[in-house]
C-alpha distance (Angstrom), angle and dihedral (degrees) to the residues before:
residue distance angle dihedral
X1 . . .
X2 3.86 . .
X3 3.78 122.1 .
X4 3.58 111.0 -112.2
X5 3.81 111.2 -107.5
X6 4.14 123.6 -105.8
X7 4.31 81.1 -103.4
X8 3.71 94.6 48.0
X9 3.27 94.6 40.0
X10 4.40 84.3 60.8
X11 3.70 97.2 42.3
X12 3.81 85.1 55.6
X13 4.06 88.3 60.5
X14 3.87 97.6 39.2
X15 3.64 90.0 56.8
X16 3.48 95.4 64.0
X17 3.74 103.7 43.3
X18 4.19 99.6 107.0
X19 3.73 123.2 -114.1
X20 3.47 107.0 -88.8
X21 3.31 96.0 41.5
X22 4.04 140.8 93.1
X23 3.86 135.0 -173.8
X24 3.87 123.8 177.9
X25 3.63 144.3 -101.1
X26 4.24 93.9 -102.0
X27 3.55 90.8 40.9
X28 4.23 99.3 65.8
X29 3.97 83.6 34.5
X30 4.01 88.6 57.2
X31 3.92 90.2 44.1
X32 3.85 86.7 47.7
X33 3.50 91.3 60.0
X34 4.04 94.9 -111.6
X35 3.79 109.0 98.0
X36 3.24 110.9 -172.9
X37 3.67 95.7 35.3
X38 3.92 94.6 101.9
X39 3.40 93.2 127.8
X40 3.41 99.3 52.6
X41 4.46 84.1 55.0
X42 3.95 80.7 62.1
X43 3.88 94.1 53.5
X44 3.84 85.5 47.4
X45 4.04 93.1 46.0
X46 3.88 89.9 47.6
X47 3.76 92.7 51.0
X48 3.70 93.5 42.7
X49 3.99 86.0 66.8
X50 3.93 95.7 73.3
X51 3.87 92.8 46.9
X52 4.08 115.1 108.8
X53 3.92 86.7 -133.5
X54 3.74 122.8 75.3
X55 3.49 121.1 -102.0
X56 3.74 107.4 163.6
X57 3.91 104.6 -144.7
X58 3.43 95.7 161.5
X59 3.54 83.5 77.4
X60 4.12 95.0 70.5
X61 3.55 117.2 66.3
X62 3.97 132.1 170.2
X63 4.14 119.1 -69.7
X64 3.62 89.5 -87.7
X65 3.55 101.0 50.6
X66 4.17 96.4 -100.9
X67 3.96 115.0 153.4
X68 4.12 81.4 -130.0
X69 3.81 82.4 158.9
X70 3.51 103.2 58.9
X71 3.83 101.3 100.2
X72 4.04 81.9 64.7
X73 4.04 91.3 64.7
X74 3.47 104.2 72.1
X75 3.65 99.9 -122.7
X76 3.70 118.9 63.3
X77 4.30 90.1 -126.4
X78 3.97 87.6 30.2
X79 3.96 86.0 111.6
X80 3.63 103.2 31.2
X81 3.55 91.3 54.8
X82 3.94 97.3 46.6
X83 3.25 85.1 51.2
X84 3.93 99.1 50.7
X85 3.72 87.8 41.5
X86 4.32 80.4 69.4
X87 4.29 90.6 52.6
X88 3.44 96.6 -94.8
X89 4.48 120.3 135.5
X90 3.96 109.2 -137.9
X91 3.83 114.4 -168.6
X92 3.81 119.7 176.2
X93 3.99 86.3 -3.5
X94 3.72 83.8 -54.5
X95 3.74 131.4 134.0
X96 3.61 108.4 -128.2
X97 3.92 113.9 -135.4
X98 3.90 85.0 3.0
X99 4.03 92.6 178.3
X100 4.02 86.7 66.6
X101 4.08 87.2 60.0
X102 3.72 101.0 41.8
X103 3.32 116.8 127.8
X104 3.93 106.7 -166.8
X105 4.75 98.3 -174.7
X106 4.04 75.3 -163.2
X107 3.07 93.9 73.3
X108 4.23 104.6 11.7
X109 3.74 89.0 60.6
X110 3.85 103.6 30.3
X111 3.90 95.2 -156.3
C-alpha cells in the first residue's frame, strides 16, 4: 500500500479538528513530522479548496491567529464568516481570544 503523500497526510489532520475550532499552518507541519514546512500546509490548504470532499481550511490560520488565507476563499469575508458562523470574533482578520480556539492534534489526539 502507498504512503500517503505530505498533502494527504494534512487533509487527514484538518478533518478532524472540531467545528469551532482552528490550529495553524506550523502546527499540522510540526505534528507531521516536518517543522518548518508551514508553508508547504498552506499550499496543501489552498489546493484542498477545489476538491469535491470537504476539507475545512478555513479552520487553520497563521500562529497568531491571522486569516492569512483568506484571499484563497473566493470571497474576501468567505473565511471570516465561516469562521464566525462556529462562535468565534474576527477583527482585522484576527481571531479574537485565539488561545480559547486552538486546537493543538498534539495534544487533542495524543497519538
Amino acid at each position: 500500500m502507498k504512503e500517503p503523500s505530505f498533502f494527504e497526510k494534512v487533509y487527514q489532520i484538518v478533518k478532524l479538528i472540531p467545528k469551532g475550532r482552528v490550529t495553524s499552518y506550523g502546527t499540522i507541519a510540526e505534528y507531521l513530522g516536518s517543522k518548518g514546512s508551514a508553508r508547504m500546509v498552506g499550499w496543501a490548504m489552498n489546493k484542498s479548496l477545489s476538491f469535491p470532499e470537504d476539507i475545512p481550511a478555513h479552520r487553520v490560520v497563521n500562529r497568531k491567529g491571522l486569516l492569512t488565507g483568506k484571499i484563497h476563499f473566493g470571497g474576501s469575508n468567505t473565511m471570516k464568516q465561516l469562521l464566525e458562523n462556529e462562535g468565534m470574533i474576527i477583527e482585522n482578520d484576527q481571531i479574537i481570544d485565539f488561545e480559547k480556539f486552538f486546537w493543538d492534534p498534539a495534544k487533542e489526539l495524543m497519538v
